[in-house]
Every structure is written in structure tokens, then in C-alpha cells.
N, C-alpha and C positions, 0 to 999 in steps of 0.2 A: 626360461623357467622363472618364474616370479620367486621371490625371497621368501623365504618361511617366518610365519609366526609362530611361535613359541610361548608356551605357557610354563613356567615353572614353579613348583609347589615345595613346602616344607620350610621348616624354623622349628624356633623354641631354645635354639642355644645356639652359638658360634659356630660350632660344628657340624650344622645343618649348611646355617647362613651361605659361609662364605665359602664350602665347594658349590651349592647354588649359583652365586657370583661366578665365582673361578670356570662356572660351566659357561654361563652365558658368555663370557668376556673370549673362551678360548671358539665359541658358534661364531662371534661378531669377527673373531679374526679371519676365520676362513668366508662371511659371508657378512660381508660390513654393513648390508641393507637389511637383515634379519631384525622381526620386531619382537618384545620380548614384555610380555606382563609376569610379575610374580604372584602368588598368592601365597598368604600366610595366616599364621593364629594374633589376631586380635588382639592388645596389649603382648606381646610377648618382642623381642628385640628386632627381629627383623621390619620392623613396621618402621623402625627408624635405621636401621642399617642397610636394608634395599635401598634406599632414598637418597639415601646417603652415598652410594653406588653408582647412584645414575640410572636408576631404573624403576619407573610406576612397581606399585604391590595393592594390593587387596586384600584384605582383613575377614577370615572365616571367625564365628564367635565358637573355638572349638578347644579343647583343654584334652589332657591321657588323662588315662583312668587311674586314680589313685593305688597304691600298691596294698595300702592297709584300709581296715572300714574307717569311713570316713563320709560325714554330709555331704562333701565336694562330689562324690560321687553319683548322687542324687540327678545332679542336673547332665548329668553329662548325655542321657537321653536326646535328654530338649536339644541339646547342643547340636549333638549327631545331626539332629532332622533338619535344622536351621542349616545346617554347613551343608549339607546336601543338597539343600532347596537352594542358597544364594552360589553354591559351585556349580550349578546348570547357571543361575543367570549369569555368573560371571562366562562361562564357558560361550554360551549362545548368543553374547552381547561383543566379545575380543576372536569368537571366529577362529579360533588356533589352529593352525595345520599338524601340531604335535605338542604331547605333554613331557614333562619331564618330572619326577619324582623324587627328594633327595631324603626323604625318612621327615620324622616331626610328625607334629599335631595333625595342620594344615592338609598334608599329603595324603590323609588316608581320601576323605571324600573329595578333593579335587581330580585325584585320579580313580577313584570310582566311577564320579560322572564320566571323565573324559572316554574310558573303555570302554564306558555304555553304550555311549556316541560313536562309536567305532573311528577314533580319533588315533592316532598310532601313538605310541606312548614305551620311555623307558623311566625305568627305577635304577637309581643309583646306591649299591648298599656298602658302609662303612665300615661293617665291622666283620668279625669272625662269626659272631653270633646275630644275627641278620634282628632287625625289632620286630614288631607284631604288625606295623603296618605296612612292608615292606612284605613278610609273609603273606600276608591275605592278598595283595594283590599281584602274586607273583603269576600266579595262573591266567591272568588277565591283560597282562602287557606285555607288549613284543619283543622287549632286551632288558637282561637285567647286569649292570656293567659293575664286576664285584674287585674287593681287594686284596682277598686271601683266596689263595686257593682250596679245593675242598667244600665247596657253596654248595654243590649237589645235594649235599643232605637237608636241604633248603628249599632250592628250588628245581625249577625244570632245567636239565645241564643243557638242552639244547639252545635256552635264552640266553645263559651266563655269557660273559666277553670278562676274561680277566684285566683290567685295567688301570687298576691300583686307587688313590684316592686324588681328587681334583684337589691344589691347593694354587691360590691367587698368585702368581709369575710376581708380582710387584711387592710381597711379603718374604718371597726367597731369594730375589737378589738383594745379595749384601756386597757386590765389589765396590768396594774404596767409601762403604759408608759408616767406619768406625768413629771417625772425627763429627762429622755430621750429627752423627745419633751421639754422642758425649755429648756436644753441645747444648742437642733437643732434651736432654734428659738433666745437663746442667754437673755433669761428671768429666773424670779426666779419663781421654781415650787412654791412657797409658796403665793405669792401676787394674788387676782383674778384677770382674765384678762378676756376680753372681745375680742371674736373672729369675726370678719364681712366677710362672704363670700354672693358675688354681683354675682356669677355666673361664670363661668370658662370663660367670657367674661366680668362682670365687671357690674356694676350696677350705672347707671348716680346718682339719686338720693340718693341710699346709700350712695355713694362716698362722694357728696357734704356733705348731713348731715354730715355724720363724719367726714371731713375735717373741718367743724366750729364748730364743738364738741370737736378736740381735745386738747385745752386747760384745758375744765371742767373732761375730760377723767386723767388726767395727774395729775388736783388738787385736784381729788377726790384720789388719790393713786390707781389707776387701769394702767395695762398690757391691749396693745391692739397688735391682729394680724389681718393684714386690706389685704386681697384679692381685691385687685385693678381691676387686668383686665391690657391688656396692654394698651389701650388706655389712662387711668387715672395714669398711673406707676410714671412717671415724677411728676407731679404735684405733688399726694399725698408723694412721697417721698422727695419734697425741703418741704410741709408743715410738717412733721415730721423731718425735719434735722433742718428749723428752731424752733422747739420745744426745742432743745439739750439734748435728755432726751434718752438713750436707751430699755426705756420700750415703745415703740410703734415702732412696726415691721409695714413696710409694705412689699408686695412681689405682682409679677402681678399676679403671677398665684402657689397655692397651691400643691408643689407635693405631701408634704407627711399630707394628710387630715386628718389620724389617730390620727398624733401628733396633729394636729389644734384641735382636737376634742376631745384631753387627755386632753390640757392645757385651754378647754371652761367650762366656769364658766358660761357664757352668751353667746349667739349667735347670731347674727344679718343675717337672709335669704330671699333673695325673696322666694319663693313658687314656685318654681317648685316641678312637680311631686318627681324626686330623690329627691333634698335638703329635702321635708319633709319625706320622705321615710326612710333617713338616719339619721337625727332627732330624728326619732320615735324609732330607730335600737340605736341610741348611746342616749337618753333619756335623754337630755340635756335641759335644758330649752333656749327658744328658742324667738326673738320678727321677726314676721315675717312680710316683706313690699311685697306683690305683684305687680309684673309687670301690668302696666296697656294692654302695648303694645302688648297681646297675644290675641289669638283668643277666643270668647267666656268668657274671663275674666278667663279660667281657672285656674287661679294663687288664685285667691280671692276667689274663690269655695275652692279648697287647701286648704289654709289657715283658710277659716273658718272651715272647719270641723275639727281641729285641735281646733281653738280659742273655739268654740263651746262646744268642751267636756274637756275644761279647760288644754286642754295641752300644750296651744301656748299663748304668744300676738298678737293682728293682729296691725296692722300701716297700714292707708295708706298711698300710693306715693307721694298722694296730701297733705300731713301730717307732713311727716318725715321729712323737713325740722326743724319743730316746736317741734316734741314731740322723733323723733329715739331715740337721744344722753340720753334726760332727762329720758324717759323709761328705756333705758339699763340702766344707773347711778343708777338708781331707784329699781332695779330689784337685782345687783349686791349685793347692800344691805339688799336684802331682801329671807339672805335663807330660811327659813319656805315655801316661795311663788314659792321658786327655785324650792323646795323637792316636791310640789305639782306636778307643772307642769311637770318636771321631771318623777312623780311617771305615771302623768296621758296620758302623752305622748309614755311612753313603752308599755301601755295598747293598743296602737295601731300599733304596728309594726308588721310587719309580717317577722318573721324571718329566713323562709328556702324559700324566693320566687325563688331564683336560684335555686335550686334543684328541686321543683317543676316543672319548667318552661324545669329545661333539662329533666324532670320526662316525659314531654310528647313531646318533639322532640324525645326522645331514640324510647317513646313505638310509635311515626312514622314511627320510622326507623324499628322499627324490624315487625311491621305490612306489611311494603313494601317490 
């Protein structure tokens, strides 16, 4: 049987990206001749972080529909027709024996087309609260591979395959690389530090709170690595230069996450599906702020199920100005509470969701 080609679609944030990645990387392991094109939205991250992976991508001119009225809404027509015209040419020109779907802009018309084409195709969904483009075309693809259970109210139970969330093998091992990552980061593996990542885009409120935190961060003798975002980059870096102090790192954007998550002691995350996904994978204790700004609150559902069976802090948005800094501060010092959450946070991860996930695009492919 000849090796499958594989098309996989979606981006727009981190969170799309890299179970994307973490998909293809765990097909290439069971099938090391497997070909693989991405497609994604046009200026948004994936167009440099596929690439940066090792793997061709393709650019739809496709943008979500804004949540409030707004000009940007306007075009989003034109947009639609354009991404559906160039996702047949990409489709009809790379020849794929199967699609794959991880949510994003990108994803709605590349797997439109593909379905049309009677191309076998699965969607892979992140959250509790499934998005809008992952609904629409639930009816139309042959598995859909979910992380919580209870998807039914979503979609067809007969597609679902419970499978948890795909996260990159090479970002959750951390054996014996605490020195390593001190080094990369230019701290001392011995001092606890306290890690903040706001999202591979950066997290307003986080930001703030830790920016009028890091004083008590610095007097308490705590290490801080602070995921900015590039928007907040400047800022948070003149508040950290005026500190004078080289134990609080900032960077906009985290490449090597492995080491961020050798050298956490504590962790500061909104709640997205991956972030607690990979949480639960590197069993870190963790104080988590949800996003208010998502749909359906899916961020706070996250997170509570996590706070709920003792494995997480919850903060809210509306909160963490008051209580982020003084929690972490709080928490740092308190291993026995660490070891808990820690212990009771592992008990939730699911740890071969990649293989799984490529367990059933293969048995598509070899079914077709």
C-alpha cells in the first residue's frame, strides 16, 4: 500500500498550530513516508511556525467573523469565496488521500472542499464548547476525535473517538533538563521561578497583574519567565530593566516551552484547551486565569474542571489584578500544596492523544 498524503488545515493561534504539528509528527511516526501540506490563514502565525517545523503550508486570504459590528466584517464575504476557490486549487493540485481539520480560520473551507470531493476527512476538537467551524462541518466528515467527554450535544456520537488533546512529545519531556533551560534562559536552576505564559499571543490582564507584581516577585527571591505576547514586549521589558535585577526574563513569544516548563516551579495560564492539556502532560502546578473574551466561557469551564478535582487554581480576569501576584507568591512557598496539585493534575492528562488521533486518520486511510 503506497503512503498516504495528508492535508492538514487550521491556525490563528498556538493552540490550533502546534496539535497540528504534534498530529503530523505522531502519522510520520507510524508511517515515515507519509506526505504532508498544511494550509493556513494568511498573515496569521502558522505561516511561519509550520515552516519552522519542517513542513510546506499554504496561505487561505480567510479571517472569523468579528464578534461586535465592525468594517472588518464587511469583507469577510469576499474572503469566504476566495478561500474556497484557492482550497479546491490547493486540494486538486497536492492530490490528498485524507484531510485533517484542527479548528481556526483556515479549516472551515479547506475542509469544506475536501468533503465535497469525497476525500475522507477528520476534525479534531479542543474544547468543551466545540467552535463554529468545527460544528458546521461535523455532519460532513467521517471522525471527529474530541477531548471531554459529553461532545454528543455537538455532534454525531457515532463520529466522536474520545482522545484527549494532541500536544508536541518534544515540549513534555523535561527529564534532566532543568540546568539546560537555566542556562537557555540565563537563571539559576536552583532558585524557584515562576513561569507566565498569556498565550502565544499574550494575555492583557495577565500582563498588567505581573507587571505591578514584579517588585514583590523580586523581594520574595523568586525567578520569573514572563511570555509577553508581542504586543506587551516593550512595555514589560523597560518594567523589568527598570527592576535591575537579571532574574526576571521576559520574551514575547516562548520557543523552547520544554525548558519554560523544566524551570516552573509555578505557572501562571489562561485556560485554553492545549495550555491545560499540556499542564496536565508536564504536572506542574498551575494558577489558571480564563479568558473572559471566548465563546461560551470555554476557558472557565477548562479551568474549573481542573480547579474542581484539586489540580489547578482558578483566578478570575476580573480578579487577577488583586489576587494573580499574591497567589503565585503564595503557592511558591508552599510545596506540600505544590505536590498535591501537581500529583492531582497528572491524574488527568491524557498521554498518547497524538497517536491515537493519527490511530484513526491511518485506519481512514487504509479503509479507502
Amino acid at each position: 500500500m503506497p503512503s498516504p498524503k495528508i492535508i492538514i488545515s487550521g491556525g490563528g493561534t498556538g493552540g490550533h498550530i502546534f496539535p497540528a504539528i504534534a498530529i503530523a509528527e505522531a502519522i510520520k511516526r507510524a508511517e515515515p513516508e507519509a506526505e504532508f501540506l498544511f494550509v493556513g490563514a494568511k498573515g496569521r502565525m502558522e505561516m511561519e511556525r509550520v515552516p519552522r517545523a519542517g513542513y510546506d503550508i499554504k496561505g487561505l486570504w480567510i479571517s472569523g467573523i468579528q464578534r461586535s459590528l465592525t468594517l472588518k466584517n464587511l469583507s469577510f464575504p469576499l474572503k469566504l469565496i476566495s478561500s474556497l476557490w484557492n482550497a479546491r486549487k490547493i486540494v486538486k493540485s497536492f492530490k490528498p488521500d485524507l484531510a485533517v481539520g484542527v479548528g481556526g480560520y483556515a479549516s472551515g473551507p479547506l475542509l469544506r472542499v475536501a468533503t465535497s470531493m469525497k476525500i475522507p476527512s477528520v476534525i479534531q476538537e479542543q474544547n468543551s464548547y466545540p467552535g463554529i467551524t468545527n460544528k458546521l462541518l461535523a455532519k460532513s466528515v467521517n471522525k471527529i476525535c474530541v477531548a471531554y467527554e459529553g461532545m454528543e450535544r455537538w455532534f454525531p456520537k457515532e463520529k466522536i473517538v474520545l482522545t484527549g488533546n494532541p500536544v508536541r512529545e518534544a515540549v513534555v519531556d523535561l527529564e534532566g533538563k532543568r540546568r539546560d533551560a537555566a542556562e537557555f534562559f540565563g537563571l539559576n536552576p536552583e532558585v524557584p521561578t515562576l513561569v507566565v505564559v498569556g498565550g502565544s499571543l499574550g494575555a492583557r490582564t495577565i500582563n498588567q497583574s505581573v507587571q505591578s507584581g514584579l517588585s514583590a516577585i523580586r523581594e520574595n527571591g523568586y525567578q520569573l519567565i514572563w511570555q509577553t505576547g508581542k504586543i506587551f514586549a516593550d512595555q514589560a521589558k523597560a518594567a523589568v530593566e527598570e527592576m535591575g535585577t537579571e532574574s526576571l526574563v521576559t520574551l514575547p513569544f516562548i520557543d523552547r516551552m520544554d525548558y519554560a516548563y523544566a524551570m516552573a516551579d509555578v505557572l501562571i495560564s489562561r485556560a485554553g484547551a492545549m495550555s491545560v492539556s499540556e499542564i496536565c502532560l508536564v504536572a506542574k502546578p498551575a494558577i489558571l486565569v480564563p479568558s473572559p473574551n471566548v465563546a461560551e466561557d470555554h476557558q472557565t469551564k477548562n479551568a474549573k474542571a481542573l480547579a474542581d478535582n484539586n489540580a489547578a487554581v482558578l483566578v478570575k480576569d476580573s480578579e487577577a489584578h488583586d489576587q494573580l501576584i499574591t497567589e503565585a507568591i503564595s503557592l511558591l512557598g508552599a510545596k506540600e500544596r505544590c505536590v498535591e496539585l501537581s500529583k492531582n493534575a497528572s491524574k488527568m492528562a491524557f498521554s498518547s492523544a497524538s497517536d491515537e488521533i493519527a490511530k484513526e486518520v491511518l485506519n481512514l486511510f487504509r479503509k479507502s
